[in-house]
N, C-alpha and C positions, 0 to 999 in steps of 0.2 A: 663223307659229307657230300649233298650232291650244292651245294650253295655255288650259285653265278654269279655272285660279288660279293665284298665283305660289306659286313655286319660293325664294323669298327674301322676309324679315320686314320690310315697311314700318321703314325707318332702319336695316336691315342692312348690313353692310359687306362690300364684293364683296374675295374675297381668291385668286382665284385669276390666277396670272401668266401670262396669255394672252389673245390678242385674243380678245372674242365679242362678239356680241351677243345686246342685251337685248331683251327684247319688253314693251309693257307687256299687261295684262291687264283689260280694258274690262268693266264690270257695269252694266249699263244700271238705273239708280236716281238719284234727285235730277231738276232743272234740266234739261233737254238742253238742250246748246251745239251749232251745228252742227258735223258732223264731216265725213269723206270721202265720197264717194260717194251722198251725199244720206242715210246716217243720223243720226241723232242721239247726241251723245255727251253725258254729263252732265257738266257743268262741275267737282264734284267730282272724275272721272276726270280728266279736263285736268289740273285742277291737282295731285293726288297724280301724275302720270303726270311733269309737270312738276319736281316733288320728288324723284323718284327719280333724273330725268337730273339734278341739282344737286348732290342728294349725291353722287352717283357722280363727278362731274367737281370739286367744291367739297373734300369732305373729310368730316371726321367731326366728334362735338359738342366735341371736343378740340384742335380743331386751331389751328394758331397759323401765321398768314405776319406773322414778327414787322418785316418791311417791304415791303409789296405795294405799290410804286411810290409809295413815300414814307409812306406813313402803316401802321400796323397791321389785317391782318385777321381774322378770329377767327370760328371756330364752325363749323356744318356747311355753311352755303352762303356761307364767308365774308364777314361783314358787313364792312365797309371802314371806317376814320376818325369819322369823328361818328355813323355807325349801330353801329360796334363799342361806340362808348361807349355810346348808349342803350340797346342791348342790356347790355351790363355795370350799367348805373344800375338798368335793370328787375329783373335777378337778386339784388342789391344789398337792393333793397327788400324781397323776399319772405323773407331772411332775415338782418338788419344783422349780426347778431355772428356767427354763421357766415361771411358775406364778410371781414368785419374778421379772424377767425381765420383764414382761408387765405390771405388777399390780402397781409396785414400795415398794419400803420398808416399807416405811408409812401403807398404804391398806393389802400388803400382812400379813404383823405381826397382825395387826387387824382380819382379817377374819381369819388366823392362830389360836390366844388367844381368839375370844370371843364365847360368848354363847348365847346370846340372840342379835337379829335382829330385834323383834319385833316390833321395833319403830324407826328401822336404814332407814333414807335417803338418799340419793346418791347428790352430787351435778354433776355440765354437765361436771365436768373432770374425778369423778369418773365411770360414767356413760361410757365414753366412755373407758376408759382400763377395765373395768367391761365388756363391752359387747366385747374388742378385746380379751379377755381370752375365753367368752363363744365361738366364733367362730372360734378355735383354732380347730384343728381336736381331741386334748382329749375334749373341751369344747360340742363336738357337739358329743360324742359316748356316755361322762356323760350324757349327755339330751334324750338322746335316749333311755339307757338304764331304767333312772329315769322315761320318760315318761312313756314309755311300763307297767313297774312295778307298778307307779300309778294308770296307765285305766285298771289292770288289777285287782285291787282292788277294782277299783270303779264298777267293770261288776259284781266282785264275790259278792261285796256287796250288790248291787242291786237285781242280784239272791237270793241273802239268806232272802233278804226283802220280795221275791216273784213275783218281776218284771219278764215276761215271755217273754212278746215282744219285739223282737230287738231292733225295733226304743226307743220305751221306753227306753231299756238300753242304749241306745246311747246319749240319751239327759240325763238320768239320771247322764251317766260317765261326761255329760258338765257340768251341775249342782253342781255334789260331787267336781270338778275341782273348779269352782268358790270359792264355799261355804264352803267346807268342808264337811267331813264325820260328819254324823246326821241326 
């Protein structure tokens, strides 16, 4: 592609029903991480470049897999099990009686008190005051922030592995997303 800026809004949502492809759009600024062909790419490209294939393949700040191989996933690059909850705890805090009014008593004191997720399901009523919290304007600055912080783990990690190539690290950060760090 030879495009000098995108064509679509950082956390935009792809809505047309057809294969294409995406390109990302490189602005050499920040850190440089190495890249292809011996130039240098900034590691904040990586990582936003990284964020875009996640949302696109993960979902949006609403989304709910109310059982992703036994435990609940939630948000735009769906968090999984014990990271859904601490994501839900962090949202929790920036606004208590806002979560308590959409969540309801029941849910909110639950995700307030517990510690392990890892086998928490959602049924389709929790699922939607679940997803009307994430899309609260704290629910979507949590997710933003959490994302960033994650793919930015997942770029460093990948580096430190010795992954050189961009694209490499860009699928790597999809991969560590999925699966986990290992």
């Amino acid at each position: 592609s030879s495009a000098t800026s995108a064509t679509y809004p950082a956390g935009g949502t792809y809505t047309v029903n057809a294969s294409t492809t995406l390109y990302a759009v490189w602005k050499a600024t920040g850190t440089p991480a190495p890249g292809t062909g011996g130039e240098s790419v900034p590691v904040s490209a990586v990582v936003n470049a990284a964020l875009q294939l996640l949302y696109y393949n993960e979902g949006s700040y609403g989304s709910i897999n109310k059982n992703d191989n036994g435990a609940v996933s939630i948000g735009k690059i769906q968090w999984h099990g014990n990271r859904a909850l601490n994501l839900l705890k962090t949202i929790i805090k920036m606004d208590e009686s806002a979560a308590k009014s959409i969540l309801g008593e029941t849910l909110y004191n639950e995700i307030k008190s517990s510690s392990d997720w890892s086998s928490r399901v959602v049924s389709a009523s929790e699922a939607t005051v679940l997803s009307n919290l994430l899309t609260t304007e704290n629910g979507k600055k949590a997710q933003d922030t959490l994302a960033t912080n994650d793919v930015t783990v997942y770029i460093d990690h990948g580096r430190n592995l010795g992954i050189t190539d961009t694209a490499a690290l860009i699928y790597f950060a999809d991969l560590e997303n999925q699966g986990g760090y290992g």
